[in-house]
Backbone as ProteinMPNN parsed JSONL, in Angstrom:
{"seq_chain_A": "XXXXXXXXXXXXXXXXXXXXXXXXXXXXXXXXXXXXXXXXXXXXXXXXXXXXXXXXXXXXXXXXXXXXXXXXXXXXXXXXXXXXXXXXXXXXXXXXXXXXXXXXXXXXXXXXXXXXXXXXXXXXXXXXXXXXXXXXXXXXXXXXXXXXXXXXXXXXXXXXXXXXXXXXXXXXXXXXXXXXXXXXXXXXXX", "coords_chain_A": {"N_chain_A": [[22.25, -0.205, 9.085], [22.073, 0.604, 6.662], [21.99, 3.122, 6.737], [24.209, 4.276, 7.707], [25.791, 3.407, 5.56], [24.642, 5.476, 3.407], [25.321, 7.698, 4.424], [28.459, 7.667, 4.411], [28.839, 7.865, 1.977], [27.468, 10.396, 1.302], [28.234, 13.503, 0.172], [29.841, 16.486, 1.882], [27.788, 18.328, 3.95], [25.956, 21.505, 3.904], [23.315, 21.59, 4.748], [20.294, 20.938, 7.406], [21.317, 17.336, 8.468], [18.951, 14.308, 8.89], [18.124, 11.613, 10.353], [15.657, 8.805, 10.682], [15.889, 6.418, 12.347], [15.197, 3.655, 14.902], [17.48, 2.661, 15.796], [19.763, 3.25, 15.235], [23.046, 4.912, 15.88], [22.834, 8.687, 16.43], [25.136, 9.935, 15.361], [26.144, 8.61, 13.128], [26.059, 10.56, 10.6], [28.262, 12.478, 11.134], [29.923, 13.131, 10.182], [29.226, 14.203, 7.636], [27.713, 16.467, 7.939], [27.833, 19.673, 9.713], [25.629, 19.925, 11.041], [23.387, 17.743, 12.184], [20.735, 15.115, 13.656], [18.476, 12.805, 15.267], [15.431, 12.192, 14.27], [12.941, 10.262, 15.21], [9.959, 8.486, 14.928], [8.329, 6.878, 17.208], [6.465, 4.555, 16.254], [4.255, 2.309, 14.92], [4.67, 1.482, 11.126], [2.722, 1.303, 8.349], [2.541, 0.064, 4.707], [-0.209, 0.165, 3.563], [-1.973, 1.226, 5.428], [-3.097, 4.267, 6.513], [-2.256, 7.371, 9.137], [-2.369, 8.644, 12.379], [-0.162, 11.238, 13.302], [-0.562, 12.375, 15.52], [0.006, 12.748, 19.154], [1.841, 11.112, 18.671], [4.818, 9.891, 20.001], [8.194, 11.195, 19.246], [11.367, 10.507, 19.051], [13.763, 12.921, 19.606], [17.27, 13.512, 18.965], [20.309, 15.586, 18.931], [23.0, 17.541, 17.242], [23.411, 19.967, 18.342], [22.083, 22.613, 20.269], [20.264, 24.203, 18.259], [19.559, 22.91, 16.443], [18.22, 20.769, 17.754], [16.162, 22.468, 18.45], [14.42, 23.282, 16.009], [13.645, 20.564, 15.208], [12.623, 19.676, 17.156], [10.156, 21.875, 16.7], [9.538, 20.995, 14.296], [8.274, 18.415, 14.691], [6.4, 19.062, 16.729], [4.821, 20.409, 14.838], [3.484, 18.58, 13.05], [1.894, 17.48, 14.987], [2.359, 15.814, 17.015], [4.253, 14.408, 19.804], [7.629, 15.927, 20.98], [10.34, 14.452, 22.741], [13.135, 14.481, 23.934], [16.079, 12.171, 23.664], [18.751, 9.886, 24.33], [20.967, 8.197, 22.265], [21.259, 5.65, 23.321], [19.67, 5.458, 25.009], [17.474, 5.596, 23.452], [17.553, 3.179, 21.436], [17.376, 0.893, 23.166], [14.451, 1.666, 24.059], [13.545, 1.059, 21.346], [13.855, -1.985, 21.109], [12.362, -2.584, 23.284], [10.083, -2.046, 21.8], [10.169, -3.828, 19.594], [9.064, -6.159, 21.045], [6.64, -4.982, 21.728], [5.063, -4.568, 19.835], [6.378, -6.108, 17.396], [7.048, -8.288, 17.922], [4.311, -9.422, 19.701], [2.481, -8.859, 17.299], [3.457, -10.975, 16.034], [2.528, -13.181, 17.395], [-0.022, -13.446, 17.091], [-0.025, -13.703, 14.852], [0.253, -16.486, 14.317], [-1.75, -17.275, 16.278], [-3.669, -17.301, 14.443], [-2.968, -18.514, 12.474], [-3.13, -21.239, 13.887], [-6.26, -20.939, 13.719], [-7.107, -21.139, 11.433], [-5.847, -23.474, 10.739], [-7.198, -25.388, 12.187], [-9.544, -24.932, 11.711], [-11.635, -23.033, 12.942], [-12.877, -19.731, 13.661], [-10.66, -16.958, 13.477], [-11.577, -14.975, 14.342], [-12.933, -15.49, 17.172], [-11.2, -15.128, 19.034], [-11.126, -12.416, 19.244], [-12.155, -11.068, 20.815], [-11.156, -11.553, 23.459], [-8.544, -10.856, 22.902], [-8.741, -8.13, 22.987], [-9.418, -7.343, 25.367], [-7.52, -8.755, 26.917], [-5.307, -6.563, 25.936], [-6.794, -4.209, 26.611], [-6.571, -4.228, 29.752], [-3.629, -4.891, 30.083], [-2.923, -2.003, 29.318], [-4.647, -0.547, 30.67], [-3.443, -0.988, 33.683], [-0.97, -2.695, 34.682], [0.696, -4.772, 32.766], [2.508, -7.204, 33.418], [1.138, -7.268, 36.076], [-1.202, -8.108, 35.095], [-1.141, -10.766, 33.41], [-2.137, -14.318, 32.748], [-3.287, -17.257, 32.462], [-2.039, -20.807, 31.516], [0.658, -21.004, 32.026], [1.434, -18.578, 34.144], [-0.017, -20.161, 35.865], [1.644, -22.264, 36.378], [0.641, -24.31, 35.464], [1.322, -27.445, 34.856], [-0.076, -29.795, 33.601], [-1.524, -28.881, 31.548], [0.073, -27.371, 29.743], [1.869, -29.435, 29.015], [-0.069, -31.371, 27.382], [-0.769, -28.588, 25.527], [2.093, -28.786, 24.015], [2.053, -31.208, 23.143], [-0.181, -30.808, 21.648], [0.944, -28.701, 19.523], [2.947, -30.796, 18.457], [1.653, -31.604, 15.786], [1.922, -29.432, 14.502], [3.791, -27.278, 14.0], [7.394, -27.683, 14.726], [8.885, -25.273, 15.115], [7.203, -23.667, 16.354], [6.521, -25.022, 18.589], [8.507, -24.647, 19.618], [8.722, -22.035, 20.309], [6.299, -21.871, 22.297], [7.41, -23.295, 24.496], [9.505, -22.038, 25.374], [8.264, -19.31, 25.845], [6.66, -20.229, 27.531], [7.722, -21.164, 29.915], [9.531, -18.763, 30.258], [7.492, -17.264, 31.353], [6.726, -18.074, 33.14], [9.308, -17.895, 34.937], [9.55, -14.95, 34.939], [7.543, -13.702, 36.348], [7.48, -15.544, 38.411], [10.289, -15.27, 39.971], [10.362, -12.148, 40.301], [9.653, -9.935, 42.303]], "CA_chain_A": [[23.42, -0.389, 8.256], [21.974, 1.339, 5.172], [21.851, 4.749, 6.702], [25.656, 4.672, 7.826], [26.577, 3.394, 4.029], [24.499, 6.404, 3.007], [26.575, 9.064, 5.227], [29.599, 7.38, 3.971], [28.497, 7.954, 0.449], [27.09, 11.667, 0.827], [29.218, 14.793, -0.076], [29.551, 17.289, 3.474], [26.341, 19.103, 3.229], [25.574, 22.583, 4.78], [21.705, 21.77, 5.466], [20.72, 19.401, 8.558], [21.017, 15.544, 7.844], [18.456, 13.726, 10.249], [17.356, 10.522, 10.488], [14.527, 8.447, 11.071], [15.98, 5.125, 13.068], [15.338, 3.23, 16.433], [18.313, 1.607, 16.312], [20.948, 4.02, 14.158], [23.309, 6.115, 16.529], [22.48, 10.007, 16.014], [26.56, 10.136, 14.758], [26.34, 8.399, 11.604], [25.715, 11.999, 10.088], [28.32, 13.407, 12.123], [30.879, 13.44, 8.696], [28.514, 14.676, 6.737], [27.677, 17.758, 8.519], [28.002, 20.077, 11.187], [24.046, 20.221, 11.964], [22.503, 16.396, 12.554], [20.299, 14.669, 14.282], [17.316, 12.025, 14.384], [13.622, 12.51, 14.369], [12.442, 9.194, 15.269], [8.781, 8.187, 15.432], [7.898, 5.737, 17.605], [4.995, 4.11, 15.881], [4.479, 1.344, 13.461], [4.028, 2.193, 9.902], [2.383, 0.197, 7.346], [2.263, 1.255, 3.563], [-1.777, 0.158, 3.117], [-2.869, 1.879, 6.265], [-2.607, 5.903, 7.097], [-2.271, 6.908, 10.862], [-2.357, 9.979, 12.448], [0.682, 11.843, 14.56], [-0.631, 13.178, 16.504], [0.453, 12.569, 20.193], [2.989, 9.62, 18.963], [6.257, 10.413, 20.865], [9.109, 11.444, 18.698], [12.932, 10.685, 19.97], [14.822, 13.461, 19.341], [18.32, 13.715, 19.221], [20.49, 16.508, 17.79], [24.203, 17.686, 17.539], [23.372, 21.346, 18.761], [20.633, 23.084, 20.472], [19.496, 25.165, 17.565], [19.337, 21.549, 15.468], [16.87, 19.948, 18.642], [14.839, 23.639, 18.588], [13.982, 23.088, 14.765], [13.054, 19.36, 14.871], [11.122, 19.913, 18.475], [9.18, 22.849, 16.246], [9.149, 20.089, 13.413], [7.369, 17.503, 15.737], [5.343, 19.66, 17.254], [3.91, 20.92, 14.045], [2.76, 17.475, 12.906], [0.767, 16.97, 16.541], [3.309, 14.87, 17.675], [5.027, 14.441, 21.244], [8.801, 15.955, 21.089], [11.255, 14.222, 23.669], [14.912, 14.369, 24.05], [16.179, 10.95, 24.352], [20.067, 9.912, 23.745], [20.957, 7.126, 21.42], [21.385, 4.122, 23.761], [18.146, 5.152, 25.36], [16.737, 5.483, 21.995], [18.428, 1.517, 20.817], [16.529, 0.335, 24.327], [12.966, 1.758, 23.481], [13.514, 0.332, 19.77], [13.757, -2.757, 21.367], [10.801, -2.405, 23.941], [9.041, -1.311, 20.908], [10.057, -4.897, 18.744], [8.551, -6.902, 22.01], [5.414, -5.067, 22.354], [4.412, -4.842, 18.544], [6.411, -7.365, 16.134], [6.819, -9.804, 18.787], [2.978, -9.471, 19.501], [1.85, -9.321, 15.994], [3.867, -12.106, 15.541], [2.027, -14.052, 18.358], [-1.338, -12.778, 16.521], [-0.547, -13.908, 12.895], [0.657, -17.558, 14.758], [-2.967, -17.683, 16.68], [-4.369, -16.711, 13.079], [-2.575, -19.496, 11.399], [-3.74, -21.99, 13.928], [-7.507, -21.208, 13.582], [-7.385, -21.298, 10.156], [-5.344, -24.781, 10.183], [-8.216, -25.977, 12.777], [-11.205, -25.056, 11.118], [-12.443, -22.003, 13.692], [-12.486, -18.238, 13.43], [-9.963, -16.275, 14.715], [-12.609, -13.82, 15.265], [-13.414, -15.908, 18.403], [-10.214, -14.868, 19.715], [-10.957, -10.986, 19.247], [-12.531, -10.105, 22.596], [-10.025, -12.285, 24.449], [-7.024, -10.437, 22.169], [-9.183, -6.955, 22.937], [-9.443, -7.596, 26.839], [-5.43, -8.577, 27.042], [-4.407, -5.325, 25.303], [-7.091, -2.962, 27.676], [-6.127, -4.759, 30.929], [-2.35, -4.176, 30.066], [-2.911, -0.787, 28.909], [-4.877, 0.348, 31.791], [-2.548, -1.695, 34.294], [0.34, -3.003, 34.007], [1.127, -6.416, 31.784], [2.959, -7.9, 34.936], [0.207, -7.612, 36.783], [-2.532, -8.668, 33.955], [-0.692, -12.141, 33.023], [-2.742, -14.849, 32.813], [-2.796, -18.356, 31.509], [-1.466, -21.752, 32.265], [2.305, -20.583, 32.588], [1.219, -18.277, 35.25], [-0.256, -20.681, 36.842], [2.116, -23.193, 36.678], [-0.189, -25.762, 35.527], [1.966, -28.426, 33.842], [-0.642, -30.612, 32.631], [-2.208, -27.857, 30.166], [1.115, -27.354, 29.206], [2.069, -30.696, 28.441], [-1.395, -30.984, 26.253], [-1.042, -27.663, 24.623], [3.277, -28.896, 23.308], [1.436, -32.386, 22.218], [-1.014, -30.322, 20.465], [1.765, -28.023, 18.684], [3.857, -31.364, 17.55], [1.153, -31.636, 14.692], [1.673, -27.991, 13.594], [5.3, -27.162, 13.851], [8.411, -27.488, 15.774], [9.674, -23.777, 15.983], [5.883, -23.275, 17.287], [6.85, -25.813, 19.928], [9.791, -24.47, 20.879], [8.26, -20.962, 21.017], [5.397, -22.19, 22.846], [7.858, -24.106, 25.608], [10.603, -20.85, 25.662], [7.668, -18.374, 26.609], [5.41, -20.619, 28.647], [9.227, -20.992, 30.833], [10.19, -17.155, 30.605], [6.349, -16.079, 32.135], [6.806, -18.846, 34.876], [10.627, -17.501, 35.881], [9.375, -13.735, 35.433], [5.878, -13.818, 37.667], [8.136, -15.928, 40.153], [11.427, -14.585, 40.022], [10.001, -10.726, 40.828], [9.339, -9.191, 43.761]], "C_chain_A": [[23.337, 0.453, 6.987], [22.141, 2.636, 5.784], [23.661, 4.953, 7.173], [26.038, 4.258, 6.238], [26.292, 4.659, 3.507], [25.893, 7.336, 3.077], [27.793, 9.005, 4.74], [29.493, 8.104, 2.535], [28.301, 9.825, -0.024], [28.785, 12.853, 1.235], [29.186, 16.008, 1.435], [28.518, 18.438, 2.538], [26.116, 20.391, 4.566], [24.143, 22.611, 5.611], [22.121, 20.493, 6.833], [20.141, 17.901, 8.072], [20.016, 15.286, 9.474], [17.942, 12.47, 9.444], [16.508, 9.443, 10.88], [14.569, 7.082, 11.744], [16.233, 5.052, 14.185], [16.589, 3.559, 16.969], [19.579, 2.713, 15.972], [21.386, 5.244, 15.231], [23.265, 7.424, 15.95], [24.189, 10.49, 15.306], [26.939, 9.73, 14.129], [26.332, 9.435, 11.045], [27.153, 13.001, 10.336], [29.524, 13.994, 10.98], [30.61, 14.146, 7.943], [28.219, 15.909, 6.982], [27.384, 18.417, 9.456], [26.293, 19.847, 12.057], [23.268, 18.503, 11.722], [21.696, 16.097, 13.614], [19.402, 13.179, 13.845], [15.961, 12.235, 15.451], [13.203, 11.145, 14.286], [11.205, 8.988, 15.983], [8.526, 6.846, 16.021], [6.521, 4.711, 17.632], [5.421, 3.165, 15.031], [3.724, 1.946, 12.115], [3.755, 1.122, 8.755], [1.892, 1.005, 5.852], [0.693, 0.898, 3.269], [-2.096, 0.648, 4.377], [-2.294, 3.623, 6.9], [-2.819, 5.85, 8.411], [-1.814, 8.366, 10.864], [-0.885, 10.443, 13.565], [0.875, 12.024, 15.193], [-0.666, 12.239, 18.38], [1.552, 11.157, 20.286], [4.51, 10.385, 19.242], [7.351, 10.09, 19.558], [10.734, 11.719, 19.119], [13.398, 12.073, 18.949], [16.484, 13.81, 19.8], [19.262, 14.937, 18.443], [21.873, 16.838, 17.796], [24.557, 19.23, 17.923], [21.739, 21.622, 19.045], [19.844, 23.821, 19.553], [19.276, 23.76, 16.818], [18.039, 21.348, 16.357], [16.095, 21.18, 18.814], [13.766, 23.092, 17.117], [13.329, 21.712, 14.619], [11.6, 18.906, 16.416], [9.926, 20.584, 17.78], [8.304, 21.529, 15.151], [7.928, 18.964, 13.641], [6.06, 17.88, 16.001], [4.379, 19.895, 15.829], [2.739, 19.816, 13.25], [2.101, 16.646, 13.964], [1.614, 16.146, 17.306], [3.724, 15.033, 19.305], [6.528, 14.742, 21.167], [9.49, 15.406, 22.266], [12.469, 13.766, 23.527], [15.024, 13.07, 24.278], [17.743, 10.651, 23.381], [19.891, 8.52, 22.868], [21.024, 5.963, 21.933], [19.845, 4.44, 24.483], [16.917, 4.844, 24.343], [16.777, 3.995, 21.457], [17.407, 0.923, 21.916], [14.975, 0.309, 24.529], [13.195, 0.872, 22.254], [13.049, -0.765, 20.068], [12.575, -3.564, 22.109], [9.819, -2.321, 22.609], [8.862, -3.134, 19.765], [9.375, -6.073, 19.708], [7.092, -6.636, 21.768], [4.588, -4.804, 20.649], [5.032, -5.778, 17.838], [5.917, -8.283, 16.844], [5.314, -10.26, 18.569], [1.72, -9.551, 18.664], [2.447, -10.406, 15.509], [3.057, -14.039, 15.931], [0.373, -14.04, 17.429], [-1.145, -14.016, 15.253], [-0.604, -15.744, 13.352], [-0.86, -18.287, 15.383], [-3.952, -17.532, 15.921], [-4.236, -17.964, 12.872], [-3.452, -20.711, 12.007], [-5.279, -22.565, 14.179], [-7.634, -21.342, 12.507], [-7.06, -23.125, 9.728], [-6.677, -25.739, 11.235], [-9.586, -25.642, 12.559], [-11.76, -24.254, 12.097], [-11.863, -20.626, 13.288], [-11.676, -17.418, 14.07], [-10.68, -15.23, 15.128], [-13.15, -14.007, 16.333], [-12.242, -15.321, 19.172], [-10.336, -13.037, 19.997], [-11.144, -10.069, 20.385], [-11.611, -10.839, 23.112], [-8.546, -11.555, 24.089], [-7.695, -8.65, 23.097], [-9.188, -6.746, 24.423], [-7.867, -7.758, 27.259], [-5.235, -7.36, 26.963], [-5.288, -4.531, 26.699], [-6.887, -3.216, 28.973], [-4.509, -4.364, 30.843], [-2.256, -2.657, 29.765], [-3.251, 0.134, 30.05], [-4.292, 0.352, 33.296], [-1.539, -1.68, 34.038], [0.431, -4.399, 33.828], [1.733, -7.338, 32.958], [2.18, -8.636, 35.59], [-1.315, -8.398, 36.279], [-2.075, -10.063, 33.709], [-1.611, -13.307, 33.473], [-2.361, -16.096, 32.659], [-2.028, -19.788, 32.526], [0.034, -21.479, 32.703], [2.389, -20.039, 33.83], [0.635, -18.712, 36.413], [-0.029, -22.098, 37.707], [1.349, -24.503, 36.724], [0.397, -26.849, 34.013], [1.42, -29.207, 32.833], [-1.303, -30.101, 31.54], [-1.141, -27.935, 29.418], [1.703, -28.178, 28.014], [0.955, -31.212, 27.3], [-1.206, -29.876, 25.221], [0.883, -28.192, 23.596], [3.022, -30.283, 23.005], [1.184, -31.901, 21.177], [-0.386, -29.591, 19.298], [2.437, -29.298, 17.598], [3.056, -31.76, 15.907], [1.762, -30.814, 13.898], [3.161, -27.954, 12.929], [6.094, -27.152, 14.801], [9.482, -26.035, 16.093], [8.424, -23.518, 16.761], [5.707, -23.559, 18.482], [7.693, -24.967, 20.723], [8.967, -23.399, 21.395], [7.579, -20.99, 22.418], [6.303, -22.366, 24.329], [8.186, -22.595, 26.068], [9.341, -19.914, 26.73], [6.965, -18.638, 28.234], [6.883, -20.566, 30.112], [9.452, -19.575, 31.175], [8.732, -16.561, 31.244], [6.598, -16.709, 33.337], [7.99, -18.154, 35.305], [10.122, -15.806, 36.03], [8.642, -13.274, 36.255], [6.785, -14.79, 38.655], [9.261, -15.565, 40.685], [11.265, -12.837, 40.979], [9.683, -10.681, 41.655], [8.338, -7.938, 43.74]], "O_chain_A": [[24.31, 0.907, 6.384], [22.597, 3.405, 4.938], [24.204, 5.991, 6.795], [26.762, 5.114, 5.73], [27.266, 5.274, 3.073], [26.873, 7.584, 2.374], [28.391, 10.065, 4.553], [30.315, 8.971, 2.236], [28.694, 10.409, -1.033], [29.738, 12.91, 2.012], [28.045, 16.158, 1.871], [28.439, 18.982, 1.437], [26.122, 20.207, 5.783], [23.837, 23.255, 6.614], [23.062, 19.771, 7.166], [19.091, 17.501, 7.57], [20.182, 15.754, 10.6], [17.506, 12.378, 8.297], [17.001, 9.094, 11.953], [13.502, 6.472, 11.815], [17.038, 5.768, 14.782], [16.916, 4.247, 17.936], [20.386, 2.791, 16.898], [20.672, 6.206, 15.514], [23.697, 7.425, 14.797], [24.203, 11.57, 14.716], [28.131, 9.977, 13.943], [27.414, 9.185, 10.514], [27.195, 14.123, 9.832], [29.919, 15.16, 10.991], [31.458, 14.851, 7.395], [28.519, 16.647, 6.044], [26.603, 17.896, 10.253], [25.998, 19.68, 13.24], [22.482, 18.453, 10.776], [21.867, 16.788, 14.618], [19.448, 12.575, 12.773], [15.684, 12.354, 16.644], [13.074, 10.759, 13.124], [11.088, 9.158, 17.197], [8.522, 5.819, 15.341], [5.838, 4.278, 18.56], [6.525, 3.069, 14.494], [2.679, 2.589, 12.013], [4.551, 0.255, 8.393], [1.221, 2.03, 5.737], [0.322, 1.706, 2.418], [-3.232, 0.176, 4.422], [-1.294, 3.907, 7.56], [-3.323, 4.895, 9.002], [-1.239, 9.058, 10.023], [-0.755, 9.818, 14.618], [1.95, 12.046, 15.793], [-1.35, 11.24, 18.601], [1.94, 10.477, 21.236], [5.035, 11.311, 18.622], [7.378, 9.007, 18.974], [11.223, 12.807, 19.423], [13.324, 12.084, 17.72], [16.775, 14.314, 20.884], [18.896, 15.219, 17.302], [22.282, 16.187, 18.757], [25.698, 19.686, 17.852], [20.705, 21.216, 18.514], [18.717, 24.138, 19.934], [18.062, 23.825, 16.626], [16.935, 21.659, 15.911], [15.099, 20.93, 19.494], [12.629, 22.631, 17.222], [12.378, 21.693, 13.838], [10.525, 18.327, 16.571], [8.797, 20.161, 18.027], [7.116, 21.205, 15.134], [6.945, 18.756, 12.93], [4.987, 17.359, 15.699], [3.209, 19.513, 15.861], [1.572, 20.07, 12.95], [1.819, 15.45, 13.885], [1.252, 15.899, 18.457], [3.303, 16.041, 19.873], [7.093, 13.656, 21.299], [9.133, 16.129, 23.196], [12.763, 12.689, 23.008], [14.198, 12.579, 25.048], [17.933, 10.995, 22.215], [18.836, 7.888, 22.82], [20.869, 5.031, 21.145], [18.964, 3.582, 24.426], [15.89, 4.17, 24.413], [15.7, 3.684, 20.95], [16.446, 0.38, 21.372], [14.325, -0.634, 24.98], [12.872, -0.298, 22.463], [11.94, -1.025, 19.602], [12.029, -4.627, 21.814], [8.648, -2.666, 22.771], [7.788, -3.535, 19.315], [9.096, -7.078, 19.052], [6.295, -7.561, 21.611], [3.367, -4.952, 20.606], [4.197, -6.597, 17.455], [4.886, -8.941, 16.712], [4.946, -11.079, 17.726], [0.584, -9.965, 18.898], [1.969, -10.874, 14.476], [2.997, -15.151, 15.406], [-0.149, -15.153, 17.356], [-1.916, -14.909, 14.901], [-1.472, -16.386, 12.761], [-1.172, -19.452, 15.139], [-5.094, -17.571, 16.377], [-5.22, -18.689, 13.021], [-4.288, -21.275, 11.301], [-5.66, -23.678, 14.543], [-8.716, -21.909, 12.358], [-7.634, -23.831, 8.9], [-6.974, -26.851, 10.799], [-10.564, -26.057, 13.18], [-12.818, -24.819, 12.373], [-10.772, -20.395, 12.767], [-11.93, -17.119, 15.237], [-10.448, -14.62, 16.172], [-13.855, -13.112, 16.798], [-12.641, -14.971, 20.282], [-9.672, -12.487, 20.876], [-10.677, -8.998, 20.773], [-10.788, -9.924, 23.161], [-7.572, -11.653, 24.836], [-6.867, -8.113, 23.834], [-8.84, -5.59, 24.664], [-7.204, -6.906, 27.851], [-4.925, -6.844, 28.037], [-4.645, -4.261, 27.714], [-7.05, -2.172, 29.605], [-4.151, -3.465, 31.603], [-1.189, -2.166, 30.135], [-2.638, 1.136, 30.417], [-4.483, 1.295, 34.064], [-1.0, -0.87, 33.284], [0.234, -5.163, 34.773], [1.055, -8.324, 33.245], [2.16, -9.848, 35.803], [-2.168, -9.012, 36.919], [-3.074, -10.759, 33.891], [-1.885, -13.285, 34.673], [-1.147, -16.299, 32.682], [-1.646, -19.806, 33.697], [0.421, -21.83, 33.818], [3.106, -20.559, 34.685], [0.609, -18.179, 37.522], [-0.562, -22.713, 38.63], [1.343, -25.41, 37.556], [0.071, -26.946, 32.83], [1.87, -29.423, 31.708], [-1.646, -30.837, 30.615], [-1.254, -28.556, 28.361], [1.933, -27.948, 26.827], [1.455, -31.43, 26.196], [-1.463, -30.163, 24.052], [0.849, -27.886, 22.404], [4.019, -30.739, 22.445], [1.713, -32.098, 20.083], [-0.907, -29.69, 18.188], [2.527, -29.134, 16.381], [3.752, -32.146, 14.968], [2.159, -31.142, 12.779], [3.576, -28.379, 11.851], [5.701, -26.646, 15.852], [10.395, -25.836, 16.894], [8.603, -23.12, 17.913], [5.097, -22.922, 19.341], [7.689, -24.654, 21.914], [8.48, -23.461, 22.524], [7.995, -20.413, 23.423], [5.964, -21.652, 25.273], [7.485, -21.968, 26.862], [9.408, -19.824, 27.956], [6.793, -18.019, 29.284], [6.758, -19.878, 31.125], [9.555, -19.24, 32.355], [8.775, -15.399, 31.649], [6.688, -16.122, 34.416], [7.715, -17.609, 36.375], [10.264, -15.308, 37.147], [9.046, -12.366, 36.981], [6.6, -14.579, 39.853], [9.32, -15.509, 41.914], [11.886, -12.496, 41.986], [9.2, -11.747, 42.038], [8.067, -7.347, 44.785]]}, "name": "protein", "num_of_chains": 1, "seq": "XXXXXXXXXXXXXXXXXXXXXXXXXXXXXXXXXXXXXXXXXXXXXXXXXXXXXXXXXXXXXXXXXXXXXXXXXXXXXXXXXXXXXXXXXXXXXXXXXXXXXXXXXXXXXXXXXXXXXXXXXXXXXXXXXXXXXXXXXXXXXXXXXXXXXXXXXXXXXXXXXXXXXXXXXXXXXXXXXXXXXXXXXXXXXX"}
């Protein structure tokens, strides 16, 4: 929303406007001037930790081929991965991208909170968090799924959404929603 108020706001400009969002169609710009695009990194960025470029895939989109030559060169020059990708394919990764990192750091800070509120380390959890990620990574997540949901074992279940009503009730729900959406997706598929 902020980068279309921008565009609205800026004066038509002879250089090229680009911009740097998942989600933001490449034709907010398109007022502003003839040469746009967006250079979008698909990485997470955090302001206390640096991170390197190199080979993180970069959507590009552009409103002329001499625009997507210059931001391919651009890419490239910071080690990066250049690939063409249109704006609804671009909105669809974004999204893939808020699943497999917020979501997942969200799941993280949540299995943080409740070793801390139970008196153990979440550093017990680190090889079990470190084993998930290289099993999905070198596989596929589908096929890696684990756990009582996947194995349709109610009575864990029922124990582990006891054990939540201490903590909290969005934790519950979460807890129910997912443990439901791994059972319908591992049985549902083919």
């Amino acid at each position: 929303a902020a980068i279309g108020l921008l565009a609205k706001l800026l004066p038509k400009l002879k250089g090229i406007v680009v911009h740097t969002s998942g989600s933001t169609p490449f034709s907010v710009f398109s007022e502003t001037s003839d040469n746009y695009g967006v250079l979008y990194p698909f990485q997470t960025f955090s302001k206390a930790r640096a991170i390197s470029l190199v080979d993180v895939p970069f959507c590009i989109e552009a409103s002329s081929g001499e625009v997507s030559k210059i931001l391919f060169k651009l890419a490239k020059s910071l080690g990066a991965k250049p690939i063409e990708m249109d704006s609804e394919t671009r909105q669809w990764l974004h999204l893939s991208g808020v699943f497999s990192c917020n979501f997942v750091n969200h799941m993280l800070t949540i299995a943080q909170l409740i070793a801390e509120e139970k008196g153990f380390s979440f550093d017990l959890l680190k090889p079990l968090i470190k084993e998930t990620f290289a099993k999905a990574l070198e596989g596929s997540p589908f096929n890696s799924q684990t756990g009582p949901a996947m194995r349709g074992d109610a009575e864990t279940i029922k124990k582990h959404i006891a054990l939540l009503s201490d903590i909290d009730d969005d934790i519950r729900e979460l807890y129910t929603n997912l443990s439901s959406s791994i059972w319908n997706l591992q049985n549902n598929t083919e």
